[in-house]
BAROTI-369782 format. One record per residue: residue in three letters; x, y, z of N, C-alpha, C in turn. Coordinates in pm, 1 decimal, decimal comma, always signed. Layout:
% residues N
{node "ALA" {X Y Z} {X Y Z} {X Y Z}}
...
***
This chain:
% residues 203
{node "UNK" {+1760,9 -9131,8 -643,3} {+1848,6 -9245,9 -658,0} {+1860,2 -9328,1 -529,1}}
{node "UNK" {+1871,9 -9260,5 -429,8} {+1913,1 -9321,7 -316,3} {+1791,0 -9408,7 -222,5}}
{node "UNK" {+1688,9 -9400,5 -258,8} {+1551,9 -9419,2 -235,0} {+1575,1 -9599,7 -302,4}}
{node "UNK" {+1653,2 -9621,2 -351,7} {+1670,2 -9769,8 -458,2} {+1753,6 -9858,3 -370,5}}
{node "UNK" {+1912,2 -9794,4 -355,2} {+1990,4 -9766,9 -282,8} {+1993,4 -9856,5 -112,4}}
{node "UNK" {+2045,1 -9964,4 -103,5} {+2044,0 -10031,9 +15,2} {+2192,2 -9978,5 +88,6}}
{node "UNK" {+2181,7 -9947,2 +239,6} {+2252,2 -9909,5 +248,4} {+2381,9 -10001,8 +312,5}}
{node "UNK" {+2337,7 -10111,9 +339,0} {+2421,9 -10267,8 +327,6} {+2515,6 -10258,8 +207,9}}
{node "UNK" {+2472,9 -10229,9 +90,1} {+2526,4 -10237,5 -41,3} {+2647,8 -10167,6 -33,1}}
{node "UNK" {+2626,3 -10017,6 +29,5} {+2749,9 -9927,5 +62,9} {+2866,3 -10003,4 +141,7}}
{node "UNK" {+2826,1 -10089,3 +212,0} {+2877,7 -10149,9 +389,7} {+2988,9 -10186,9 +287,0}}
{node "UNK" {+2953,6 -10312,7 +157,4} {+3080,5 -10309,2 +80,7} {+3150,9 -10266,7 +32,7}}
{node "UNK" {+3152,7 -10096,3 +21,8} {+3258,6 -10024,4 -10,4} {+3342,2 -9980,4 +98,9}}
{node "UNK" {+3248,1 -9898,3 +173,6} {+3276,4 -9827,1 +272,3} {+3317,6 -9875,2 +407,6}}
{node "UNK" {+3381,4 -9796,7 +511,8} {+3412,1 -9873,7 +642,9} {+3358,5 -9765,7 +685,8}}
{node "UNK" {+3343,3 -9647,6 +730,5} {+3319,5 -9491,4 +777,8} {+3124,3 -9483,3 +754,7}}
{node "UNK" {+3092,8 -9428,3 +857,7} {+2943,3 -9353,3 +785,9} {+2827,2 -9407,4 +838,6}}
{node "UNK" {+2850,7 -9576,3 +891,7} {+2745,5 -9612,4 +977,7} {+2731,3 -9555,4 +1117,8}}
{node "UNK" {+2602,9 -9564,5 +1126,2} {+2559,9 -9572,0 +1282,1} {+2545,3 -9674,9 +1383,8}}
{node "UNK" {+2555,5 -9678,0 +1502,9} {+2573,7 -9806,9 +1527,6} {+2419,6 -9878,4 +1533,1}}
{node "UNK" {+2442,3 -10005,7 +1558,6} {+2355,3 -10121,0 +1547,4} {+2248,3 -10135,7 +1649,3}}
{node "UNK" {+2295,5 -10045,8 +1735,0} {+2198,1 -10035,3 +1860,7} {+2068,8 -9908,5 +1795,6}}
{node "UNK" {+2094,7 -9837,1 +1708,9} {+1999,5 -9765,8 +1667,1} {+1902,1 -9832,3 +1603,9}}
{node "UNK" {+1769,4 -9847,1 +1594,0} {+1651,8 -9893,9 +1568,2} {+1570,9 -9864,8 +1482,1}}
{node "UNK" {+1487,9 -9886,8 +1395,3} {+1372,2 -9819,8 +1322,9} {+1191,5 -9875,9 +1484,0}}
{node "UNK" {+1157,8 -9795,6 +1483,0} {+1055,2 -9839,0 +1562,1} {+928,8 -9908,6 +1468,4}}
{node "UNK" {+899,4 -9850,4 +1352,5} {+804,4 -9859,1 +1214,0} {+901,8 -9984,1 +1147,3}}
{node "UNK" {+837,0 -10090,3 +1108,2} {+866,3 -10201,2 +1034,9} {+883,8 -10156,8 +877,7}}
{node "UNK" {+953,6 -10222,9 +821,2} {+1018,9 -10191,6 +664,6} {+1079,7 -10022,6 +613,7}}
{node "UNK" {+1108,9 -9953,8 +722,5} {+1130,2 -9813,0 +707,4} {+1227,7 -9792,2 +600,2}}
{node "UNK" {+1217,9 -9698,9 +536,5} {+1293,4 -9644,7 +412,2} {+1328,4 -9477,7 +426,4}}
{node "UNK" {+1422,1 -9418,7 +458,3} {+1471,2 -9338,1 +487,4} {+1593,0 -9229,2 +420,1}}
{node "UNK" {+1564,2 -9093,0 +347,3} {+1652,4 -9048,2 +250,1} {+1617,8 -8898,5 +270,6}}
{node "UNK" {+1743,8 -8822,5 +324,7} {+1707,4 -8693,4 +351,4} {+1813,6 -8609,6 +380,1}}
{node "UNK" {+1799,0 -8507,4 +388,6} {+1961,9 -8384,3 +462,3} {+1902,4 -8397,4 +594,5}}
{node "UNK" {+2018,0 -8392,8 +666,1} {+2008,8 -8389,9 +780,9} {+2027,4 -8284,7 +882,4}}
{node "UNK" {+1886,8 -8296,7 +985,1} {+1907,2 -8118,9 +1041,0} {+1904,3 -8192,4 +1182,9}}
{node "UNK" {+2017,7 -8131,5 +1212,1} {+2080,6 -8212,2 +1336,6} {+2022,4 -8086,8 +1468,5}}
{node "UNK" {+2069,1 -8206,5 +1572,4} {+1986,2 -8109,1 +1721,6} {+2086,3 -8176,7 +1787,1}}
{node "UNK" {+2116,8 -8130,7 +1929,1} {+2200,8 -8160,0 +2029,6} {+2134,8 -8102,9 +2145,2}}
{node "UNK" {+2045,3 -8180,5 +2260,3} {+1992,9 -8160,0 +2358,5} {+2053,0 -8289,8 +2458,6}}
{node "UNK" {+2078,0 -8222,6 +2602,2} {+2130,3 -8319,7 +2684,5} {+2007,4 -8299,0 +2801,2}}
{node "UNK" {+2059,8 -8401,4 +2900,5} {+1976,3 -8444,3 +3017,7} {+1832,5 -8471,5 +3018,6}}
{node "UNK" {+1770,6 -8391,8 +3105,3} {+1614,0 -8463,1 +3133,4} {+1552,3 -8317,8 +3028,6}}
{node "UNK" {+1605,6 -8187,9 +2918,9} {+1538,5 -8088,4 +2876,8} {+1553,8 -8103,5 +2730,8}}
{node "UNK" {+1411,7 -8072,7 +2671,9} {+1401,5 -8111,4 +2540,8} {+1315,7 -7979,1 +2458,2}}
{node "UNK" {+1372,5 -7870,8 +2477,3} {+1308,4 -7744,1 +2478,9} {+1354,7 -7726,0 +2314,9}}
{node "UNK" {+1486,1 -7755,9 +2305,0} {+1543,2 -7727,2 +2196,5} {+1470,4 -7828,3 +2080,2}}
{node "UNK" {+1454,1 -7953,8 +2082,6} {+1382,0 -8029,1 +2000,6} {+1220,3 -7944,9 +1955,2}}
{node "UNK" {+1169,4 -7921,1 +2053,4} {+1049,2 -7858,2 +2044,8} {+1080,6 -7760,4 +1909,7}}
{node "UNK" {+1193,7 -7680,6 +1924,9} {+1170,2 -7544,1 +1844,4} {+1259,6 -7595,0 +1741,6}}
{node "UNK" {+1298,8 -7693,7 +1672,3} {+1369,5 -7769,1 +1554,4} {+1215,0 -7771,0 +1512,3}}
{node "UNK" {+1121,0 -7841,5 +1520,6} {+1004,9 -7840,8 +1450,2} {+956,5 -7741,3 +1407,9}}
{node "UNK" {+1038,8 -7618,4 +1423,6} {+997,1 -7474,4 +1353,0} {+1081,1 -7459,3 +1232,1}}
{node "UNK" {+1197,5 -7552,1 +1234,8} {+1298,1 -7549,4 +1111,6} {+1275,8 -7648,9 +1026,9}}
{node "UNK" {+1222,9 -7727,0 +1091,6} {+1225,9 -7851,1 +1024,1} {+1128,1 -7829,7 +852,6}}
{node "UNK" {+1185,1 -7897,5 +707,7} {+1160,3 -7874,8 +613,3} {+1091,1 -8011,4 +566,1}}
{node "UNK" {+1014,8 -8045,0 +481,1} {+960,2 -8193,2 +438,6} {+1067,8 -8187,1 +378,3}}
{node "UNK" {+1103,5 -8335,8 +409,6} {+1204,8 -8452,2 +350,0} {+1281,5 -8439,2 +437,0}}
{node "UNK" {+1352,5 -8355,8 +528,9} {+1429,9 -8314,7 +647,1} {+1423,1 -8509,7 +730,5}}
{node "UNK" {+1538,5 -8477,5 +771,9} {+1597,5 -8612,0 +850,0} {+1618,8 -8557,8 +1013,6}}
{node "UNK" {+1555,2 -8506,3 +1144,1} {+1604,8 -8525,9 +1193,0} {+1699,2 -8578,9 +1311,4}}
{node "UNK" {+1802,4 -8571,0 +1352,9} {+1915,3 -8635,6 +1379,2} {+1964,6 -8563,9 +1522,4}}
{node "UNK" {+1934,6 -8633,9 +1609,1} {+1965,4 -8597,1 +1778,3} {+2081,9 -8628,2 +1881,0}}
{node "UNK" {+2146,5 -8550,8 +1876,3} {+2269,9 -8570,0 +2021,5} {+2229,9 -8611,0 +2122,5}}
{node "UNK" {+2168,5 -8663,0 +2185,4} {+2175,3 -8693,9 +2382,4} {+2295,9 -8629,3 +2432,5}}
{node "UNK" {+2414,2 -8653,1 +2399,9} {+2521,9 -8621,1 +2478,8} {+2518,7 -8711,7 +2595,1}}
{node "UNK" {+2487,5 -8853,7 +2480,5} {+2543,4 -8966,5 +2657,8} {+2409,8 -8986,9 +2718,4}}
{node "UNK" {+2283,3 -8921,4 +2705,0} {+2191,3 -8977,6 +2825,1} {+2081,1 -9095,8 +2747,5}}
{node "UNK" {+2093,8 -9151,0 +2838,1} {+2011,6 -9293,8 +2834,1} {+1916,1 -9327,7 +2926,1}}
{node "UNK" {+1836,4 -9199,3 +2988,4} {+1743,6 -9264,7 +3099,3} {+1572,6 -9144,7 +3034,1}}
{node "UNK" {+1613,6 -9066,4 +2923,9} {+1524,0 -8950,1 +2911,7} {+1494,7 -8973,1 +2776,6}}
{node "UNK" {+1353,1 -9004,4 +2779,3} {+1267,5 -8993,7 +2604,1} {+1292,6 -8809,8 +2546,2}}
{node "UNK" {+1354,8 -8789,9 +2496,1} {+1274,7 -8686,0 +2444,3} {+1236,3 -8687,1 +2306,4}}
{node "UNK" {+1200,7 -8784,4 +2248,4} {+1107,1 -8768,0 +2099,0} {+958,6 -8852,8 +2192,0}}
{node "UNK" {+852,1 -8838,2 +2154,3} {+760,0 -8905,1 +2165,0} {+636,2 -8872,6 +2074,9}}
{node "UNK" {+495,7 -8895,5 +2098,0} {+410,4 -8892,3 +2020,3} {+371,1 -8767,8 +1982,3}}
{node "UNK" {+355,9 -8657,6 +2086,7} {+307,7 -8520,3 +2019,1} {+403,6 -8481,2 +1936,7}}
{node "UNK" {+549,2 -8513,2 +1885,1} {+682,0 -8456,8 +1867,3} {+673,7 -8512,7 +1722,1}}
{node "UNK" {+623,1 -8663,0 +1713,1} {+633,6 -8694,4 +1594,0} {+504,7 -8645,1 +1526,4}}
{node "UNK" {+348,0 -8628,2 +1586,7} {+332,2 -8567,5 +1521,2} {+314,9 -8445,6 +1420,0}}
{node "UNK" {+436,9 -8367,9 +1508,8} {+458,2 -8225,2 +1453,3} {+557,6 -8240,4 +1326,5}}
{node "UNK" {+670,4 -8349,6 +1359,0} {+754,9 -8376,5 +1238,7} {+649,2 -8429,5 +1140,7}}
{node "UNK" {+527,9 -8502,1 +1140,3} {+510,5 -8571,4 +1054,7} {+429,7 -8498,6 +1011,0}}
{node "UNK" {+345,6 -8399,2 +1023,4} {+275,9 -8310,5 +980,5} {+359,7 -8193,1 +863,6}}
{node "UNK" {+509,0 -8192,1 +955,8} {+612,3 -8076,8 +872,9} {+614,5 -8141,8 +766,3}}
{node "UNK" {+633,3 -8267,0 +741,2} {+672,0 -8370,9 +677,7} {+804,0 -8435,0 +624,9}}
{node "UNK" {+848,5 -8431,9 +739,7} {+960,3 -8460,7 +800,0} {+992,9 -8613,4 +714,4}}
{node "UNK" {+1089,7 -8682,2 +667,5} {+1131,8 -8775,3 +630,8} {+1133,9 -8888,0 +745,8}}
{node "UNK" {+1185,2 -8871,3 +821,9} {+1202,3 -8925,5 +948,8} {+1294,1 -8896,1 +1065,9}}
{node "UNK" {+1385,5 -8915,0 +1212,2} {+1401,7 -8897,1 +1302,0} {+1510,0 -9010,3 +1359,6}}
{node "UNK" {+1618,7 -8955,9 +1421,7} {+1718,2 -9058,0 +1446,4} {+1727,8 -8966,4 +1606,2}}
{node "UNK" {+1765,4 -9015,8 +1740,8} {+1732,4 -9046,5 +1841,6} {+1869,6 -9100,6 +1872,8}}
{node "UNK" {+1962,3 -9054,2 +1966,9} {+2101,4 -9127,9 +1978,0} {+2064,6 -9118,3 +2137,4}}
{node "UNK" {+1981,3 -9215,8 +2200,0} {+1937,2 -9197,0 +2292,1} {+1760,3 -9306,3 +2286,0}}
{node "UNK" {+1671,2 -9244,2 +2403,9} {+1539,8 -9301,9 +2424,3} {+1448,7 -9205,1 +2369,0}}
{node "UNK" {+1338,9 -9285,4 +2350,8} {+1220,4 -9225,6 +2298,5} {+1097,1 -9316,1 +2380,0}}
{node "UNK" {+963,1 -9261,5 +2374,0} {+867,0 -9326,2 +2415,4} {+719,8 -9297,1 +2323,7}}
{node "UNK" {+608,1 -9376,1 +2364,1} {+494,8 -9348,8 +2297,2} {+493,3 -9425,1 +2134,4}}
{node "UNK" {+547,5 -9579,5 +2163,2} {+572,9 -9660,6 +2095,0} {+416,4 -9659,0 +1973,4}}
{node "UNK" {+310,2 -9680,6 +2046,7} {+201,0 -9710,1 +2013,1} {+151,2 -9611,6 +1902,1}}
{node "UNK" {+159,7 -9491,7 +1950,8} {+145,4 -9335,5 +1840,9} {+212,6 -9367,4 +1710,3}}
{node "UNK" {+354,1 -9390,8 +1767,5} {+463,7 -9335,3 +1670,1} {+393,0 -9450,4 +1546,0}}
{node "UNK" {+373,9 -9585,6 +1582,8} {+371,8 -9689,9 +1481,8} {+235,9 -9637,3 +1408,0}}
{node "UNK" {+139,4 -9562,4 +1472,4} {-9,5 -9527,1 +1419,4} {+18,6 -9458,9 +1306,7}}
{node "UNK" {+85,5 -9359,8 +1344,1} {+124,0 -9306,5 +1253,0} {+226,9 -9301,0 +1159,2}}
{node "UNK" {+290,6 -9402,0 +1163,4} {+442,4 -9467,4 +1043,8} {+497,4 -9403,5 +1008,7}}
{node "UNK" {+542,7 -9327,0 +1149,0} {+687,2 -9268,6 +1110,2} {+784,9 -9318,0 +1137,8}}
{node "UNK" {+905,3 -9326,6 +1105,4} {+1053,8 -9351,8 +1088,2} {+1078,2 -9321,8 +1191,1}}
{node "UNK" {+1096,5 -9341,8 +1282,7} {+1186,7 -9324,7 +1402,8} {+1324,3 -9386,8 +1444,5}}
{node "UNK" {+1436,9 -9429,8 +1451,8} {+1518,4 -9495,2 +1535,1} {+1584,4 -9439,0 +1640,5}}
{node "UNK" {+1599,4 -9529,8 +1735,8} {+1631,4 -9468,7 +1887,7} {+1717,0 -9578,1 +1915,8}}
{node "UNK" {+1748,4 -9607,9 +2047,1} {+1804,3 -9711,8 +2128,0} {+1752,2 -9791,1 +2213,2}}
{node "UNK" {+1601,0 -9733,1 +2260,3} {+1527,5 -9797,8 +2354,3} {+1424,3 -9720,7 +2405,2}}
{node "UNK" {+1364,4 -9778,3 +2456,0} {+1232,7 -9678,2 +2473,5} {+1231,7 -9680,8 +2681,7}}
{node "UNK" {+1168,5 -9563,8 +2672,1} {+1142,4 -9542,8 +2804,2} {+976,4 -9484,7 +2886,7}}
{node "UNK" {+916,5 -9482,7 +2958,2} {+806,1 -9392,5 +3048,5} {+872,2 -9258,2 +3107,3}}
{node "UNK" {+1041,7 -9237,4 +3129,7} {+1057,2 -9109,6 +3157,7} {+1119,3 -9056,4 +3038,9}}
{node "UNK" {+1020,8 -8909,5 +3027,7} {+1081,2 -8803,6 +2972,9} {+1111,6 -8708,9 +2994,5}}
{node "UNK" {+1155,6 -8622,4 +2886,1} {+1210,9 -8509,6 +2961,8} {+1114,2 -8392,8 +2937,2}}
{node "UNK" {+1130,2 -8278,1 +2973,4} {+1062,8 -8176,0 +2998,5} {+1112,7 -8063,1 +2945,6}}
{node "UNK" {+1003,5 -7948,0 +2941,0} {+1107,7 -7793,8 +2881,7} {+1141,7 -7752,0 +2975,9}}
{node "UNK" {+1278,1 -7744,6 +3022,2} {+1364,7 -7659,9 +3104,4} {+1444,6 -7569,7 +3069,6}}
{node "UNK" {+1415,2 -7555,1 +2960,9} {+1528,1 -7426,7 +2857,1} {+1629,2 -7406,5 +2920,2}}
{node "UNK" {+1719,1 -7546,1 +2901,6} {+1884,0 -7532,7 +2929,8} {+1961,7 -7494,3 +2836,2}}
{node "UNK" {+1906,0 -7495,6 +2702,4} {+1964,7 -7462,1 +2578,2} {+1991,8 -7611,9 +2514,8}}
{node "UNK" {+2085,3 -7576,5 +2402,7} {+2086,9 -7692,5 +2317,0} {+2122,2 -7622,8 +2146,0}}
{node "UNK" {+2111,0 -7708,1 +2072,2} {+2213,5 -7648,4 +1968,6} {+2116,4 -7720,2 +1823,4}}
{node "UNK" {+2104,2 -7631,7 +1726,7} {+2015,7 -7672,7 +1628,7} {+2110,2 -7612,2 +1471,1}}
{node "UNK" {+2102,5 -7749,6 +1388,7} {+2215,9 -7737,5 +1270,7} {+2364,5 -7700,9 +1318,3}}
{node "UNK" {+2435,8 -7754,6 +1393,5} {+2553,6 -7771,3 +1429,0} {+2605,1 -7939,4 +1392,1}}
{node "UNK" {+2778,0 -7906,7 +1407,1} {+2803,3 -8057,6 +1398,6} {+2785,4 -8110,7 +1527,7}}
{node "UNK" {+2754,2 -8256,5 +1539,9} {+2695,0 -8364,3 +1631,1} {+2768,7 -8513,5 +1604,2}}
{node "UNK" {+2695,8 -8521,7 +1700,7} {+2726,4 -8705,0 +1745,0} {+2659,9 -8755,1 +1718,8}}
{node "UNK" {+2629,4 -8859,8 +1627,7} {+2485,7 -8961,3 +1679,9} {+2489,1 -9116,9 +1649,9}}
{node "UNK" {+2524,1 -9205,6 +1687,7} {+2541,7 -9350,7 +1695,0} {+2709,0 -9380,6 +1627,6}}
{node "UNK" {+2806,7 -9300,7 +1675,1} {+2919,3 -9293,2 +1698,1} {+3007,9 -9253,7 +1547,8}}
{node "UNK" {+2923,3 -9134,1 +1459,5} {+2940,7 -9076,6 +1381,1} {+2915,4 -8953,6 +1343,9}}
{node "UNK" {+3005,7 -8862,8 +1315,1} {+2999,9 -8724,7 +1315,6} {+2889,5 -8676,2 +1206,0}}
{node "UNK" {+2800,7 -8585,3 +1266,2} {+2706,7 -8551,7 +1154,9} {+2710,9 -8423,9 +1140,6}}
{node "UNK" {+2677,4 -8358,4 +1003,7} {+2652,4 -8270,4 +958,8} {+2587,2 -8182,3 +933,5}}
{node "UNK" {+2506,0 -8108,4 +956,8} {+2396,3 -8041,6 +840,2} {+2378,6 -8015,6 +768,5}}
{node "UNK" {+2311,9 -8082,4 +653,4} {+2274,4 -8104,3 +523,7} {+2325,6 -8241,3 +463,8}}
{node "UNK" {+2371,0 -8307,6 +568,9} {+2492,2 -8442,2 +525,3} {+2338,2 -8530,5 +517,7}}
{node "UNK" {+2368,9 -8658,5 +398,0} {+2264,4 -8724,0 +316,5} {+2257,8 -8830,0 +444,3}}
{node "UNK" {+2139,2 -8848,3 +457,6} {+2109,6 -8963,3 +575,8} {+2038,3 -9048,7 +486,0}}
{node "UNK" {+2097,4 -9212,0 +506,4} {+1995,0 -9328,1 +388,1} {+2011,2 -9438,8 +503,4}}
{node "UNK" {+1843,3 -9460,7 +462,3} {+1910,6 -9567,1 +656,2} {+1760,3 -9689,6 +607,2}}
{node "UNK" {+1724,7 -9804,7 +650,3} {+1606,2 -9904,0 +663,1} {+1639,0 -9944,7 +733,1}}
{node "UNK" {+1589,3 -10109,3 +721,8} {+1537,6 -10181,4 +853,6} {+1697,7 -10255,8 +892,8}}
{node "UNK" {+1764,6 -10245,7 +801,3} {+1923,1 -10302,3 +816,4} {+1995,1 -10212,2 +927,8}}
{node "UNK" {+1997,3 -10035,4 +950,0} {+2058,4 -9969,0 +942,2} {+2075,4 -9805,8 +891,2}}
{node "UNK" {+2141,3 -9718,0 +974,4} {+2174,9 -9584,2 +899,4} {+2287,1 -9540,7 +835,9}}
{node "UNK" {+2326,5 -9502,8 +727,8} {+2461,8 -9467,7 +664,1} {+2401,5 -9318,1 +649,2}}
{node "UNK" {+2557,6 -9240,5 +665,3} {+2572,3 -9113,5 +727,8} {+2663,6 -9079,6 +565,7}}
{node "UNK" {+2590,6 -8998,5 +440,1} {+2697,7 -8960,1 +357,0} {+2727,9 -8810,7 +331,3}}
{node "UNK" {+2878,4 -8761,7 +291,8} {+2879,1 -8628,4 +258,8} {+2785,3 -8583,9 +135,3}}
{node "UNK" {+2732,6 -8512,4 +105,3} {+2659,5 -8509,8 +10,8} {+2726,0 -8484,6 -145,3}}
{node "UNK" {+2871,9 -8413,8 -86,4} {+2977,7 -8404,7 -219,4} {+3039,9 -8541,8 -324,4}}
{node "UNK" {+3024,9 -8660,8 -197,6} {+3023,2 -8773,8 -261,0} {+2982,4 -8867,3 -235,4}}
{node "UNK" {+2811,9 -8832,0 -249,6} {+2717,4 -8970,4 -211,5} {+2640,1 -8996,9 -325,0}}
{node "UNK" {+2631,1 -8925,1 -485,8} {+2601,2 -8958,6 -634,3} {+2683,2 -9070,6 -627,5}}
{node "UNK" {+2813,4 -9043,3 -703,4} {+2839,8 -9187,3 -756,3} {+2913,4 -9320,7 -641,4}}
{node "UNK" {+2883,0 -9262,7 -478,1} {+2860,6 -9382,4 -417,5} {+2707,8 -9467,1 -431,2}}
{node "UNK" {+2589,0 -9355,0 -477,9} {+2490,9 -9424,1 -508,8} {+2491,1 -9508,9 -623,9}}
{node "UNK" {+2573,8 -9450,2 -723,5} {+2573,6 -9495,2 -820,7} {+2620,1 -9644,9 -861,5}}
{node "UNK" {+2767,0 -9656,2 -787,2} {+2832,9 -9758,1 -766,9} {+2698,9 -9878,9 -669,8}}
{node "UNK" {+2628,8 -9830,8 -620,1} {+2536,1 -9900,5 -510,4} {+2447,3 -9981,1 -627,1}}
{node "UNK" {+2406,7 -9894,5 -715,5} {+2269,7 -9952,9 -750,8} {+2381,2 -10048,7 -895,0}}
{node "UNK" {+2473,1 -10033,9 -924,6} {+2496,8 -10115,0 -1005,5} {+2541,5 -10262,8 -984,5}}
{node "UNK" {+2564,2 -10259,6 -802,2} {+2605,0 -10311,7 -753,3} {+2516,2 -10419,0 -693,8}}
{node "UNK" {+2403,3 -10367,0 -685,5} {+2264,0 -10459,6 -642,3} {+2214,0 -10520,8 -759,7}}
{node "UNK" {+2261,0 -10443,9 -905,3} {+2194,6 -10506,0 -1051,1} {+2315,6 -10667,8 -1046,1}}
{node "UNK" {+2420,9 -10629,2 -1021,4} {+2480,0 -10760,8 -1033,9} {+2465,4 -10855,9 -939,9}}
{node "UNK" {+2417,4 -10830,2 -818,8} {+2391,5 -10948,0 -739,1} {+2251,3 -10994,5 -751,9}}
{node "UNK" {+2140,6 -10969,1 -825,1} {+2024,6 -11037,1 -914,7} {+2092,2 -11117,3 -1019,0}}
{node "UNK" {+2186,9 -11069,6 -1063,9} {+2300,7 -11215,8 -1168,6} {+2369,6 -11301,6 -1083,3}}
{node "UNK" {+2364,8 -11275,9 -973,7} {+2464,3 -11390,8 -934,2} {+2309,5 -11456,5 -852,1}}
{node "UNK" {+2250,5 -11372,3 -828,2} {+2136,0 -11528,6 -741,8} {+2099,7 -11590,7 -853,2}}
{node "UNK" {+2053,1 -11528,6 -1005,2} {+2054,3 -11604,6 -1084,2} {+2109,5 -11733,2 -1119,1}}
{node "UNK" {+2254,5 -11720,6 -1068,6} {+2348,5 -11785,3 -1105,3} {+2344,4 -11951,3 -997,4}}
{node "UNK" {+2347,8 -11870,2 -886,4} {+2255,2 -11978,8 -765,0} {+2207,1 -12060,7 -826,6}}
{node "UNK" {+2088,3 -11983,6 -820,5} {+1958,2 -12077,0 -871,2} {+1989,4 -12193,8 -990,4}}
{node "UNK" {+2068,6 -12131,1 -1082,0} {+2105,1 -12237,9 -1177,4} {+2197,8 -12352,4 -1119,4}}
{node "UNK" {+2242,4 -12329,1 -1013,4} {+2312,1 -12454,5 -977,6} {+2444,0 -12374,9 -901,0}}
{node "UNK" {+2521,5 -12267,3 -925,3} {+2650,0 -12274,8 -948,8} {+2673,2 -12246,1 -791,1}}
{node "UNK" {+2826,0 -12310,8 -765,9} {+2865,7 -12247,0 -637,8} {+2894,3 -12122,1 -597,7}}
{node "UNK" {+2841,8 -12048,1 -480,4} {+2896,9 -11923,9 -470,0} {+2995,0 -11935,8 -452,1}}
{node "UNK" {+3116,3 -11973,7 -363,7} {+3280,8 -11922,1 -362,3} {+3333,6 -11939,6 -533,0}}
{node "UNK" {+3277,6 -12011,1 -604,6} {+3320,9 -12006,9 -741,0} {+3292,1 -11877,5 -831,4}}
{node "UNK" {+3140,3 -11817,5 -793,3} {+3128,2 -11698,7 -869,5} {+3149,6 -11593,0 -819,7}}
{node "UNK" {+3225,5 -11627,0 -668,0} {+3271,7 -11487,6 -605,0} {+3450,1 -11487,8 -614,4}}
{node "UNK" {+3453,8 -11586,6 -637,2} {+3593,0 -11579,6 -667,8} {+3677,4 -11625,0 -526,9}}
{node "UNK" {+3587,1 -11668,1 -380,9} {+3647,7 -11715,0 -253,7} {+3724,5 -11794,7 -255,5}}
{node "UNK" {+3744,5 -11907,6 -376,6} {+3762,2 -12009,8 -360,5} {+3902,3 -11970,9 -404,4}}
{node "UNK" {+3962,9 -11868,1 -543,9} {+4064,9 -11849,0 -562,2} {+4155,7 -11798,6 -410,5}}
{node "UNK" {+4084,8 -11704,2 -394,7} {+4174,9 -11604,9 -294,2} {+4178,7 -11722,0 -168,8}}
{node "UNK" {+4137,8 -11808,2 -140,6} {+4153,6 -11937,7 -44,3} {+4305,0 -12018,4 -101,5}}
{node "UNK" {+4271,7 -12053,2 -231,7} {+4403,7 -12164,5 -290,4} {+4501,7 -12032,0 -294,3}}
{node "UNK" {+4483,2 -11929,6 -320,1} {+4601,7 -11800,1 -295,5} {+4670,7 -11818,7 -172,0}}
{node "UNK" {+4564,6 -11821,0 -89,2} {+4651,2 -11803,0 +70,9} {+4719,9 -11886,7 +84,5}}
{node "UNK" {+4660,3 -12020,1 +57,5} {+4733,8 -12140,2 +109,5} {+4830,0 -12181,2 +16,4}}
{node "UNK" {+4929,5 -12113,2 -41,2} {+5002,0 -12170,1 -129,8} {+5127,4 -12216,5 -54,1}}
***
C-alpha cells in the first residue's frame, strides 16, 4: 500500500513523524518503504555500521544516529554496496556520507545531510544496533514503517500506519478530482472551500 502512498499526502493529516528537510535522497526520484533497523554510531568510528550489514534483511530501511557529528562520512560506496547486495530498501544518514558517484551507479536510496572526503574508520568504540534513536529530529524505532521520496521521510508506528495509508491513498484519489476540476475552469479557493473559511473570519 504504502509504495502508492505520498508521504506529503500524510503532511495533511499529521504534524509528528517527519524528518527534517535537511535530509536528502542522493538517487533522483527515490521511493522508499520499509521497517526500520536503526544504528547509533558517533564520532570519526563506524565499526558498528559495518556489522548492521550482518543484520540487515531485504526491504530493511537502514536508519543512523550520528549523535550530532557533522564532519565524518560513515556510509559510503563499499557500505552501500553491501546494503544493496543484502537488499536493503534503502539508508537514512542523520549526518555525512561520501562516494557520491558509486552510490548513484548503483541507485541506491540514500539520504544524508551532506557529503564529505572525511570518513570515519573502525575504531570499535561501540555503538548500538536496533535500539531507539534519533534521526532528523524524530524518535525512531525498530521495526517502525519508514515511507520517504524525493519530497521527504515520514517516520510511522506500524500499529497505525494501515489506515493512515489508507486515508492517504483516498486522499490522492480525490485530488485527481479536483485537478480535474481545475482544468475545467473552476476556482481552487471555491473547491477547497478557502474562500468560505476567509468570509468566516472576516465577519
Amino acid at each position: 500500500m504504502f509504495k502508492k502512498v505520498e508521504p506529503a499526502t500524510v503532511g495533511h493529516v499529521l504534524h509528528e513523524g517527519f524528518m527534517d528537510y535537511t535530509l536528502q535522497c542522493i538517487v533522483k526520484g527515490a521511493k522508499v518503504v520499509g521497517p526500520a533497523l536503526t544504528v547509533k554510531t558517533a564520532g570519526a568510528d563506524s565499526t558498528v555500521v559495518h556489522k548492521a550489514m550482518e543484520f540487515a534483511q531485504e526491504g530493511d530501511v537502514v536508519v543512523i544516529d550520528r549523535c550530532g557529528d557533522m564532519r565524518h562520512a560513515c556510509w559510503g560506496g563499499v557500505v552501500t554496496m553491501a546494503a544493496s547486495i543484502r537488499g536493503v530498501a534503502g539508508a537514512i544518514v542523520d549526518g555525512l556520507a561520501t562516494d557520491r558517484e558509486e552510490i548513484e551507479q548503483v541507485g541506491f536510496p540514500l539520504y544524508c545531510k551532506g557529503l564529505t572526503t572525511l570518513t570515519t574508520k573502525l575504531l570499535g568504540q561501540g555503538g548500538e544496533i536496533n535500539t531507539v534513536i534519533q534521526c532528523g529530529g524524530v524518535v525512531v524505532k525498530p521495526g517502525d514503517l519508514i515511507v520517504a521520496d524525493s519530497n521527504g521521510i515520514l517516520v510511522l508506528d506500524p500499529e497505525v500506519a494501515k489506515p493512515l495509508g489508507e486515508r492517504a491513498l483516498s486522499m490522492q484519489e480525490r485530488e485527481k478530482q479536483l485537478i480535474a476540476r481545475l482544468e475545467r475552469g473552476e476556482y481552487l479557493p471555491r473547491i477547497t472551500a478557502a474562500d468560505s473559511l476567509i468570509l468566516e473570519k472576516n465577519k
